[in-house]
C-alpha positions in Angstrom: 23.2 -47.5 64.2 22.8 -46.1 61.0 20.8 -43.0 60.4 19.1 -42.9 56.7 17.4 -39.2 55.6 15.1 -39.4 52.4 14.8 -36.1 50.5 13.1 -36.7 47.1 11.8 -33.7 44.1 10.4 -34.3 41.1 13.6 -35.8 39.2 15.4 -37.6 42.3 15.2 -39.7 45.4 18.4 -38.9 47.9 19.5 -41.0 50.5 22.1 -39.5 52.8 23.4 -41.9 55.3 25.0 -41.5 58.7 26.5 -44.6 60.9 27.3 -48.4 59.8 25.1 -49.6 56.9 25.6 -53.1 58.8 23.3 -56.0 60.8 19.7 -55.1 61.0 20.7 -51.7 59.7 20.8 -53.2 55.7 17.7 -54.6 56.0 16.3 -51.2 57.2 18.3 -49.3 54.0 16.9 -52.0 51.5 13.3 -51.5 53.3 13.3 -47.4 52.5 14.8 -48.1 49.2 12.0 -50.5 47.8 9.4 -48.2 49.7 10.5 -44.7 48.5 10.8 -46.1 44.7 7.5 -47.5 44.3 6.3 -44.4 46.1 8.0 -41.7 43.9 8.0 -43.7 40.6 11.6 -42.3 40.6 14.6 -43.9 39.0 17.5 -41.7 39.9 18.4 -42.5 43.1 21.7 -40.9 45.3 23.2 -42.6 47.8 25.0 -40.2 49.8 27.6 -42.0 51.9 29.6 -39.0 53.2 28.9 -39.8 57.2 29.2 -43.6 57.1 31.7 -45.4 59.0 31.2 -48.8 58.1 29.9 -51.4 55.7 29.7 -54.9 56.6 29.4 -57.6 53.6 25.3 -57.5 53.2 26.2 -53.7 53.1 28.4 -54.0 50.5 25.6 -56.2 48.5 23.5 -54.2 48.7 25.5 -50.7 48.0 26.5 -53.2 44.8 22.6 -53.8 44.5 21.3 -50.1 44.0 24.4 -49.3 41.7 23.6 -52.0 39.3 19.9 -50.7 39.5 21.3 -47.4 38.3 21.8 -45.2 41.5 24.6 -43.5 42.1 26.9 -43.7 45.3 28.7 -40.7 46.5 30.9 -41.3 49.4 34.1 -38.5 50.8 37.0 -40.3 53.4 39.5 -42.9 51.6 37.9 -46.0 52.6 34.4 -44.9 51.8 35.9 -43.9 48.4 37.7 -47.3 47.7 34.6 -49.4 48.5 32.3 -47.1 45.7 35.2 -47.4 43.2 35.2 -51.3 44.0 31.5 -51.7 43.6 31.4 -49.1 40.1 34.5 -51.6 39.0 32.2 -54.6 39.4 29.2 -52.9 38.2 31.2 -52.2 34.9 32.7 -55.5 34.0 29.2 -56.8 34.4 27.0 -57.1 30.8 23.8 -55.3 30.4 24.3 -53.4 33.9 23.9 -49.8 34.4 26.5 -47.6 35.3 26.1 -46.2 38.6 
């Protein structure tokens, strides 16, 4: 299960997740992503990862997804932590890709 809470202002969309962004759950995430941009016309996105537990592969590619589009991933616990450093890591050694 994976909760997903939208907050947006004039300057930022926020996404603070809670549960596994995994199964049917990514296709959910990637849903309220595509909808709340073209909504808001914002670009800055947060990802706020501090309550997941889990991130299956599609997860990960899609986490991987919204950094190269610029958002940026927060995450607290040591695994949640090395899988944001892993995606920024690939982000960076990618040409023309923003830095998230």
């Amino acid at each position: 299960m994976l909760k997903i809470t939208v907050e947006s202002s004039a300057t930022e969309i926020r996404f603070r997740l809670e549960g596994k962004v995994a199964g049917p759950w990514v296709r959910e995430l990637e849903k309220t992503w595509r909808e709340s941009a073209a909504i808001c016309g914002i670009d800055h996105i947060t990802v706020d990862m501090s309550e997941v537990t889990f991130v299956d592969t599609d997860g990960r590619e899609l986490l991987a997804q919204l950094c190269r589009g610029g958002a940026t991933l927060k995450a607290s616990g040591c695994m949640m932590k090395c899988l944001v450093e892993d995606i920024r890591r690939s982000a960076r050694n990618q040409p023309g890709q923003r830095n998230c």
